[in-house]
C-alpha positions as CSV (number, residue, x, y, z in Angstrom):
1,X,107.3,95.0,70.6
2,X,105.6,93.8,73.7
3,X,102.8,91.8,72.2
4,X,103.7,89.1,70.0
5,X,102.3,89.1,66.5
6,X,100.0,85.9,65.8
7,X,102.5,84.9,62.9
8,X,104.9,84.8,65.1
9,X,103.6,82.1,67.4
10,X,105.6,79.1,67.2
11,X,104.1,77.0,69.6
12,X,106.5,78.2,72.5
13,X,104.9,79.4,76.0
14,X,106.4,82.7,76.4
15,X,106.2,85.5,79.3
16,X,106.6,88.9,78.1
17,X,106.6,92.3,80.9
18,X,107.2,95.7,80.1
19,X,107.6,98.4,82.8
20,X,106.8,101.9,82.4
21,X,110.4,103.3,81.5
22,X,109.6,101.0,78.2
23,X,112.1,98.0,78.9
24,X,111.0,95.1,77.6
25,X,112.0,91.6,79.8
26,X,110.9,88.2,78.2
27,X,110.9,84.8,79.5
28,X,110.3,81.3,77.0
29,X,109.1,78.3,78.9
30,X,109.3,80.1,82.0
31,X,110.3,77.5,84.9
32,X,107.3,76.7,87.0
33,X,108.8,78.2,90.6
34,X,107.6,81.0,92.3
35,X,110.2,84.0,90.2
36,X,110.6,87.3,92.5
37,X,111.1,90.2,90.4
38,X,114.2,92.8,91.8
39,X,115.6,95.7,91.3
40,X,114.1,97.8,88.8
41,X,111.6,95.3,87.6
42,X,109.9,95.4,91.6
43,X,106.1,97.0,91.7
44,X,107.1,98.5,88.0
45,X,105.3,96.6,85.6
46,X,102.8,98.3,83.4
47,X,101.7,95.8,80.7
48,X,102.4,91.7,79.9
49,X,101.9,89.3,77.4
50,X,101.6,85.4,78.5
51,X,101.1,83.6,75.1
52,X,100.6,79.4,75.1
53,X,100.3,79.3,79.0
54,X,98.9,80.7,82.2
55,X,100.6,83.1,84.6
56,X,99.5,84.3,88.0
57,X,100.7,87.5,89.0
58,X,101.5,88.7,93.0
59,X,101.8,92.1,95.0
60,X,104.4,90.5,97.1
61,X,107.5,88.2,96.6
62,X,107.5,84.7,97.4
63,X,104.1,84.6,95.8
64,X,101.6,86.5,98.1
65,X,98.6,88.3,97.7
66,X,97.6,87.3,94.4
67,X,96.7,90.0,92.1
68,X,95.4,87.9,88.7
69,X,95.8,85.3,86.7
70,X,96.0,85.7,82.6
71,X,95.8,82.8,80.4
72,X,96.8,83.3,76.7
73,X,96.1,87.6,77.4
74,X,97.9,90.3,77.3
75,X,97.2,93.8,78.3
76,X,99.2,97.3,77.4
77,X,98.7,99.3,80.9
78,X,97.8,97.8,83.8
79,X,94.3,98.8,85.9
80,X,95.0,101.0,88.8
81,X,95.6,98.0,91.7
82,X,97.5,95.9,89.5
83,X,100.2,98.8,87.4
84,X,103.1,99.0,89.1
85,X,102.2,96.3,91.9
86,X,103.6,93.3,90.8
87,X,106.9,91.7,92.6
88,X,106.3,88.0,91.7
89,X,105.0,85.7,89.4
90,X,104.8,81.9,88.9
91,X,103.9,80.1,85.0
92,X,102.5,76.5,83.9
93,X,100.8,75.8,80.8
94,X,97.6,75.3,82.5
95,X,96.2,77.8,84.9
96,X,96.3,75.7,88.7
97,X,93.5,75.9,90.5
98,X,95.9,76.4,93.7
99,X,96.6,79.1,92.3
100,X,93.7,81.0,93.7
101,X,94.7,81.1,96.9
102,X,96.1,84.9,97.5
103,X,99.3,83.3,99.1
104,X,100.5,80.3,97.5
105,X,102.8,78.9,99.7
106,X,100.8,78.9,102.9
């Protein structure tokens, strides 16, 4: 199931991503670095799940061209723009205000 139930919430910050062929990849206390998604998981993510934290989302690998940020959100199929774009993503608790720069290591 891609979206945690609410009874399930434990208090852990957890990552959840889902791409279209309906595997499911999850991530607890996700480390706060920049993590480049390969190989079949690359601009093939159709739905999320960030639960206890923040996560900003990127077109690009090394975290460029920002795409959104969800805090404590989830959503089941991506908007046209942001389905099947993603290649990166970087996690915290809090959402960073540096984060809204569209490349964040420039």
């Amino acid at each position: 199931m891609l979206i945690p139930r609410s009874d399930d919430d434990d208090g852990r910050f957890l990552l959840r991503i889902s791409i279209w062929r309906g595997h499911i990849r999850e991530w607890v206390d996700p480390p706060y670095q920049c993590v480049h998604l390969d190989g079949v998981w690359n601009d093939a993510v159709s739905a999320y799940a960030v639960r206890n934290g923040c996560c900003a989302f990127y077109r690009h690998h090394q975290c460029r061209d920002r795409l959104f940020t969800a805090r404590n959100r989830s959503d089941l199929w991506l908007r046209t723009g942001h389905a099947l774009e993603i290649s990166a993503f970087i996690c915290h608790r809090d959402c960073l205000d540096f984060w809204n720069k569209p490349n964040l290591f420039e």
